[in-house]
C-alpha positions as CSV (number, residue, x, y, z in Angstrom):
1,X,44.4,-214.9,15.1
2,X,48.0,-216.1,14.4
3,X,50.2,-216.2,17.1
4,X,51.8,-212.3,17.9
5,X,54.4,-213.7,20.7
6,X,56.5,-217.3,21.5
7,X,58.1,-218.3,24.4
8,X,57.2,-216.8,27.9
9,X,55.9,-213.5,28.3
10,X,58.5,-212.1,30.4
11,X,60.8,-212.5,26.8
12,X,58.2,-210.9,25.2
13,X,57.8,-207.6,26.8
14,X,61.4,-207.1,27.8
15,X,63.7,-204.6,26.0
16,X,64.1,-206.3,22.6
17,X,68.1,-205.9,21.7
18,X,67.9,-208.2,18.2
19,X,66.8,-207.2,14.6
20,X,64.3,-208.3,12.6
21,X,64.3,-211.3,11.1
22,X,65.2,-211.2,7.8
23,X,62.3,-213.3,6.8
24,X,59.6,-210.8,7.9
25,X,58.2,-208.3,6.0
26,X,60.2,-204.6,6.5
27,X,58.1,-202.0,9.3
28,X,56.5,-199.1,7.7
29,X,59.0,-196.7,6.5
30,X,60.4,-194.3,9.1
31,X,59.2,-196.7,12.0
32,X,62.0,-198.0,14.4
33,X,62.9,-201.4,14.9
34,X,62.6,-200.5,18.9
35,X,61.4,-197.7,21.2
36,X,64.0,-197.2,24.2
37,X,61.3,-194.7,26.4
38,X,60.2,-194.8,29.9
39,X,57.0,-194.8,27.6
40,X,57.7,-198.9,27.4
41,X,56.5,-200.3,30.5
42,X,54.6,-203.0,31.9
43,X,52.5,-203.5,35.0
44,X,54.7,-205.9,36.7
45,X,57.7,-203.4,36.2
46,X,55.7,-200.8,37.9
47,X,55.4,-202.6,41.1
48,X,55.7,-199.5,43.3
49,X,52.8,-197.3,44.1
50,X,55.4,-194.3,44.7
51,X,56.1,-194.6,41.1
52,X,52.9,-192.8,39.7
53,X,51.2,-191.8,42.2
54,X,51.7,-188.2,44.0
55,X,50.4,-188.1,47.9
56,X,49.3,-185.3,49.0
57,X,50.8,-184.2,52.3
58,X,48.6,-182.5,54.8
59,X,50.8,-179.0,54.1
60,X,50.0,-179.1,50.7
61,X,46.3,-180.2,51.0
62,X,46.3,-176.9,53.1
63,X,48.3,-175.3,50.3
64,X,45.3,-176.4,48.0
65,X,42.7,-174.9,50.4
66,X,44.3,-171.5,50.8
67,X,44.6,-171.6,47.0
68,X,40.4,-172.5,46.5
69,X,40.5,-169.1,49.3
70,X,42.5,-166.8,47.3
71,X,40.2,-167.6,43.6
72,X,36.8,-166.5,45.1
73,X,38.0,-163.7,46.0
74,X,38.8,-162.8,42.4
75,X,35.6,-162.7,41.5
76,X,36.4,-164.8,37.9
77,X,34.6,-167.5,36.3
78,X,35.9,-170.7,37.6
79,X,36.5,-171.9,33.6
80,X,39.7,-169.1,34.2
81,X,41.1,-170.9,37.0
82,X,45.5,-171.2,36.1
83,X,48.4,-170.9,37.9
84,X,48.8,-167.3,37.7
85,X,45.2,-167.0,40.1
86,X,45.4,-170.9,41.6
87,X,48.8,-170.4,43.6
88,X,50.4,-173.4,44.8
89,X,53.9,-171.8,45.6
90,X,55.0,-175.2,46.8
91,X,53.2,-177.8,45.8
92,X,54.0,-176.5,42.0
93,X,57.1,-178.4,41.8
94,X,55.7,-181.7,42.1
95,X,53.1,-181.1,40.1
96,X,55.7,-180.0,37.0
97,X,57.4,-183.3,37.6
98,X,53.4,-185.1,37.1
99,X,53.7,-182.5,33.6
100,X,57.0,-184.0,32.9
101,X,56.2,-187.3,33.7
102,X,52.9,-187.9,31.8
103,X,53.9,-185.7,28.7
104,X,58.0,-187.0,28.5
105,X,58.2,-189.8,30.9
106,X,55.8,-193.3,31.9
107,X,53.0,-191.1,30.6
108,X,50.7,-191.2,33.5
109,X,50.1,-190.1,37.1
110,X,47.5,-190.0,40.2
111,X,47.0,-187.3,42.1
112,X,45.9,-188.8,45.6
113,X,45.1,-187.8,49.1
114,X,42.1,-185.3,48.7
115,X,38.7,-186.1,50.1
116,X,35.6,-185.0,48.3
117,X,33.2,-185.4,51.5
118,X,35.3,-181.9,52.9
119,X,34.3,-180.1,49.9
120,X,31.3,-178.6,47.8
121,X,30.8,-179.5,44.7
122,X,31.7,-175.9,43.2
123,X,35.1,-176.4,45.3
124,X,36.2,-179.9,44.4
125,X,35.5,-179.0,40.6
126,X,37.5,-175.7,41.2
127,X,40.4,-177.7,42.6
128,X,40.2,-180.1,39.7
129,X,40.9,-177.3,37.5
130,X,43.3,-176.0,39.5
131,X,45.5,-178.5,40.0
132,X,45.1,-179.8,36.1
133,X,45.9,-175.9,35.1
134,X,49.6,-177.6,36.1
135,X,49.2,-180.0,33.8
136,X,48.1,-179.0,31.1
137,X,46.2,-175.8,30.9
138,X,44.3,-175.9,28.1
139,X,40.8,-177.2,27.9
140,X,39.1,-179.3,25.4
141,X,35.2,-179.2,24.0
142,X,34.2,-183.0,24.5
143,X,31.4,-183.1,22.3
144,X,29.4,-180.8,19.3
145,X,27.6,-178.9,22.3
146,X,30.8,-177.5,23.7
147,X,30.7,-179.7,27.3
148,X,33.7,-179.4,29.0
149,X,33.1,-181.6,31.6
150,X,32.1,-185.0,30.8
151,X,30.4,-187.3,33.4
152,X,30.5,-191.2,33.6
153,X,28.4,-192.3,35.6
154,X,25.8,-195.3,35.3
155,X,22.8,-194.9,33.5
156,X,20.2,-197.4,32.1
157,X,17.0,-195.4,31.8
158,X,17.6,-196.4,28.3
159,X,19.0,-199.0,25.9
160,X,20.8,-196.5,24.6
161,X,22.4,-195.0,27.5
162,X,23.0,-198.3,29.0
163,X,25.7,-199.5,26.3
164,X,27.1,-196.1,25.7
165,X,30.5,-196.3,27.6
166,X,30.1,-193.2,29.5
167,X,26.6,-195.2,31.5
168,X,27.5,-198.2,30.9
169,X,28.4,-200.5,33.9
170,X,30.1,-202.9,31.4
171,X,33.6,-203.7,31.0
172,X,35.3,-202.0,27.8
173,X,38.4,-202.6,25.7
174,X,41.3,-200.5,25.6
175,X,40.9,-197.2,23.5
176,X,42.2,-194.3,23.1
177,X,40.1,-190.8,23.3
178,X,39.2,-188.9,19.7
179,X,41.0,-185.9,20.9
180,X,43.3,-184.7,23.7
181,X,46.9,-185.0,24.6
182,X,46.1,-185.9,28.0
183,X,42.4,-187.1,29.2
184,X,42.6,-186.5,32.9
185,X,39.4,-187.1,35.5
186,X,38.0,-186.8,38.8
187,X,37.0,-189.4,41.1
188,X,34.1,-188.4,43.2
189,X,33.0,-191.3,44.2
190,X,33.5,-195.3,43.8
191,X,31.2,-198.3,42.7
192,X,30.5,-200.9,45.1
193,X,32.6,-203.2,43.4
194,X,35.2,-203.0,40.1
195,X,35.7,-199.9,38.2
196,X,39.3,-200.0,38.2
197,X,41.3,-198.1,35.8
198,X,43.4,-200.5,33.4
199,X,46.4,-199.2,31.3
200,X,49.0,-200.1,28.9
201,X,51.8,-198.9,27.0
202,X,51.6,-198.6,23.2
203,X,55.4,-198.6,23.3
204,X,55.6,-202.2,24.6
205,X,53.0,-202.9,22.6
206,X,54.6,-201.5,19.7
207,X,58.4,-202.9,20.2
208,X,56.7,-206.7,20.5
209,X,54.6,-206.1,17.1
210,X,57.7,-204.8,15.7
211,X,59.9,-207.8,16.6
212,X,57.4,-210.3,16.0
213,X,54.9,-209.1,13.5
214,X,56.1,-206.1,11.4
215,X,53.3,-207.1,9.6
216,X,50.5,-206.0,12.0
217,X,52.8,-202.7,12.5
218,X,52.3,-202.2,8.9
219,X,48.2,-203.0,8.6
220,X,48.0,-200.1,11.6
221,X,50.2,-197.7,9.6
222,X,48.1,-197.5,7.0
223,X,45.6,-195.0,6.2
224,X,42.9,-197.5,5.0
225,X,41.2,-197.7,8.6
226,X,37.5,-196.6,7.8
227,X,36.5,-194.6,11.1
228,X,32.6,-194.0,11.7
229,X,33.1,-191.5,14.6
230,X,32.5,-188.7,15.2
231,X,32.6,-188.5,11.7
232,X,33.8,-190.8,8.5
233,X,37.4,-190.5,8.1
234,X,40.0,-193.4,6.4
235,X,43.2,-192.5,8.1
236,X,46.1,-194.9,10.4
237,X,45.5,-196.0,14.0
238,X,49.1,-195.6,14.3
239,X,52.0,-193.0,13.4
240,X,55.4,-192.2,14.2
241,X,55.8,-188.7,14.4
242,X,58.7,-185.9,15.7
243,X,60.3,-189.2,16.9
244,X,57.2,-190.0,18.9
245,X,55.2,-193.5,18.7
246,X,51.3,-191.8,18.5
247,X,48.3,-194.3,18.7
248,X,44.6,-192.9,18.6
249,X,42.0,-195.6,17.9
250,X,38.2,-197.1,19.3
251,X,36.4,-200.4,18.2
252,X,33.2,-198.4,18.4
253,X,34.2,-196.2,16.4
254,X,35.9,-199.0,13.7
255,X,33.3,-201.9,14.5
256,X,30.7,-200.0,15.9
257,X,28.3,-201.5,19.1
258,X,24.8,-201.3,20.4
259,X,25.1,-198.0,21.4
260,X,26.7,-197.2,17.5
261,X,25.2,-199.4,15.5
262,X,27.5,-199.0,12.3
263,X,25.7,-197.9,9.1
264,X,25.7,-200.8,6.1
265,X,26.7,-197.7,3.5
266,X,30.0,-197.3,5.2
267,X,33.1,-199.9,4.7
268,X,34.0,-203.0,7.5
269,X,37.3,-202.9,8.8
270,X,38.8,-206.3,6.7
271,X,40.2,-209.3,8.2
272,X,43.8,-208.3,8.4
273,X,42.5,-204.8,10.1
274,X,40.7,-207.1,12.8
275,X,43.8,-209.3,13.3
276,X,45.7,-205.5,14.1
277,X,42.8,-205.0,16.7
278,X,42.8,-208.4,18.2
279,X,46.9,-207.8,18.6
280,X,46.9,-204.8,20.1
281,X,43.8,-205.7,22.7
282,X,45.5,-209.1,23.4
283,X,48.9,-207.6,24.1
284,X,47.6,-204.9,26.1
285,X,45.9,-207.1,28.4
286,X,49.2,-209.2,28.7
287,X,51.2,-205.7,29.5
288,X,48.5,-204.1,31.6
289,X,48.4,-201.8,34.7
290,X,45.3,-201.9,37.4
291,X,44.9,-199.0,39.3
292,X,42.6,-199.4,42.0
293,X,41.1,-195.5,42.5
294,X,40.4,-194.3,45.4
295,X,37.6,-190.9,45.6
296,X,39.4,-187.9,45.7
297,X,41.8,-189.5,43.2
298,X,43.0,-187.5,39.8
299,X,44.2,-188.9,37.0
300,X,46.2,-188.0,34.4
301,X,47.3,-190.3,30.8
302,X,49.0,-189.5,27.9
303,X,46.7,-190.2,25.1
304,X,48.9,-190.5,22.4
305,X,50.6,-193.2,24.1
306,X,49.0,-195.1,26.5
307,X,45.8,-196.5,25.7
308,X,42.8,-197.0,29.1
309,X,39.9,-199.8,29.5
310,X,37.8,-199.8,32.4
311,X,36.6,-203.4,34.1
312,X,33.3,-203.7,35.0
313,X,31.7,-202.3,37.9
314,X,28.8,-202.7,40.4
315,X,27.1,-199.5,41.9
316,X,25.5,-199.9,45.5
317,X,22.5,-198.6,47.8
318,X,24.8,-195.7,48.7
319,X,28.2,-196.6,46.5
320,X,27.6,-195.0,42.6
321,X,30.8,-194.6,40.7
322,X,31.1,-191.1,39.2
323,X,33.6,-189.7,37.5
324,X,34.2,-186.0,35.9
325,X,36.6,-186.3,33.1
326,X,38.2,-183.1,30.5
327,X,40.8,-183.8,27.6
328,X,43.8,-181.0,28.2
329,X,46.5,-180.3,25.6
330,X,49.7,-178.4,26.7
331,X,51.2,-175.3,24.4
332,X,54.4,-176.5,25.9
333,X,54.8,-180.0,26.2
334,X,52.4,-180.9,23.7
335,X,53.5,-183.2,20.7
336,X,52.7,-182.4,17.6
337,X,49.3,-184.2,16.1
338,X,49.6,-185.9,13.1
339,X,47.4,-184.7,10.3
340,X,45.4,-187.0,10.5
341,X,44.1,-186.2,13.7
342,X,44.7,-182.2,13.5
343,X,40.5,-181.9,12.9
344,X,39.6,-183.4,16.0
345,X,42.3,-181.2,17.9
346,X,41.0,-178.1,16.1
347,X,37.3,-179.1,17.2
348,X,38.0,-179.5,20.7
349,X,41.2,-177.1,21.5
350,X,40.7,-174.3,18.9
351,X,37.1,-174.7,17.8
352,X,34.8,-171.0,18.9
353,X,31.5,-171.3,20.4
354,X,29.9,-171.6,23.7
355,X,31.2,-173.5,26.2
356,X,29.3,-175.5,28.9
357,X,30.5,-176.6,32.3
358,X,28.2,-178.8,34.4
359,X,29.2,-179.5,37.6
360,X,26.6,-182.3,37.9
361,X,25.2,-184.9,35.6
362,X,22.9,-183.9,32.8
363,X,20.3,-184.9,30.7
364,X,21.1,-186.4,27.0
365,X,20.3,-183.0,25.7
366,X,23.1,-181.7,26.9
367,X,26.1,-184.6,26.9
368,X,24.5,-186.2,23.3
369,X,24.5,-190.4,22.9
370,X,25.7,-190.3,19.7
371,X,23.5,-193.2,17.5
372,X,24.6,-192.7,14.6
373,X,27.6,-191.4,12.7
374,X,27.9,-187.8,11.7
């Protein structure tokens, strides 16, 4: 791969002032020479905890409970959960700062300080919704069966479940999800070891390409990108649209893997493409965030903007990582999607047909391991 950056790091990833070089190729038209956002961070300038993550006080855990007291007496469907029927009379102010902050600010935010060991299941997954409803309120179908609620947890009864990401206790690359403005999950418990949650901005990203390598800018901008899931589609792994840098990409889904094995009838991503991937992965991983979760946590990421990877992880005797996970778009704050992506938004925001919400983890019937490309 040729070189994407020179000189120390720390010159790399800070606020490029400069233009372009005259001598490298022009960005893609429309795309800025830099992004000045609180969306262009990296993990060394977030050194502070206080900066993404909310702590619960014991008040509004309280708040929380009286809230999970006031819906079951409703007698609604826990899928209806929102503020209107969720009240949080206090606590809602921080949590519209999390809405700002994810949707208009760093892009990302933990909700911390609430134990699942003082609740049943039916009342943590009612307070997930509850306190997402703030969020983001609306609720995306995950799959072709209408699941809501996604589980990762480790699984190798199979091959095939063993390299799928969601059961797979291997280490992954950074992605983005196929659809959702936010992807937002639930901690309910921890592995024995690793598992963190790894992040980075596609803004840094983004302004270093752009300084450096307006050529790899223009490779992602291009709508040549041959996608094999969920379905065939050539289209860009990156835009720049309404003012706002929008990333959505998977090697699985461009490369394919042991749990997608890619078919031979569709295109290979070409050399130049796999430079574009090897970029973004390697700057990412220069830029990144750790977040070491804690049960209890939530958390909430821009997925337009700030792309995820997970480490790898070991479960224990008693220690099994397990995490509930929904995509959520916002009528509000929500960007506009490109075109490209406006299918997968209508499948999962828009699309009619039932919807399922398991509380625990279920069979393959139900959350399908997709093997091939449909």
């Amino acid at each position: 791969m040729s070189a994407i950056i020179s000189g120390p790091l720390v010159a790399a990833t800070a606020p490029i002032t400069g233009t372009v070089a005259p001598s490298l190729p022009a960005l893609p038209s429309g795309f800025p020479s830099h992004l000045a956002s609180k969306l262009a961070w990296t993990g060394a300038s977030l050194a502070s905890s206080s900066d993404y993550i909310l702590h619960l006080t014991e008040d509004e855990v309280a708040e929380i409970n009286a809230a999970v007291v006031h819906f079951k007496t409703l007698d609604l469907d826990g899928n209806q959960v929102g503020p209107a029927n969720f009240p949080l009379p206090n606590l809602a102010v921080k949590l519209g700062q999390v809405c700002r902050d994810v949707h208009h600010g760093k892009g990302f935010s933990v909700i911390r300080g609430l134990n699942p060991a003082s609740y049943s299941v039916e009342d943590h997954s009612l307070i997930y919704l509850g306190l997402t409803s703030y969020i983001a309120e609306q609720r995306g179908r995950q799959d072709k069966r209408g699941n809501m609620l996604v589980h990762i947890v480790a699984d190798n009864s199979t091959k095939l479940a063993a390299e799928h990401h969601r059961h797979s206790t291997k280490s992954i690359t950074f992605h983005n999800e196929e659809a959702g403005d936010i992807v937002s999950w639930q901690t309910r418990s921890t592995a024995a070891s690793g598992g963190k949650c790894i992040i980075a901005s596609a803004h840094t990203i983004y302004n270093v390409l752009a300084a450096t390598r307006p050529d790899v800018v223009r490779t992602l901008a291009r709508s040549d990108w041959p996608f094999a899931l969920p379905r065939f589609q050539c289209r860009p792994v990156l835009f720049f649209q309404d003012n706002n840098l929008i990333i959505n990409f998977g090697r699985a889904a461009l490369i394919g893997n042991e749990a997608h094995p890619r078919s031979k009838n569709l295109p290979s991503v070409t050399s130049r493409q796999m430079e574009a991937l090897d970029a973004i992965e390697s700057m990412a991983r220069a830029t990144e965030m750790h977040i070491q979760t804690q049960a209890g946590d939530i958390h909430f990421i821009n997925n337009l903007a700030v792309l995820h990877r997970r480490e790898g992880f070991v479960d224990g005797p008693t220690e099994r990582r397990h995490l509930v996970r929904m995509r959520l778009r916002s009528a509000q704050h929500g960007w506009t999607i490109p075109a490209a992506l406006e299918n997968e938004w209508e499948r999962a925001f828009k699309q009619q047909g039932t919807k399922h919400w398991h509380l625990e983890p279920m069979p393959d019937f139900f959350f399908p391991l997709r093997s091939q490309p449909n």
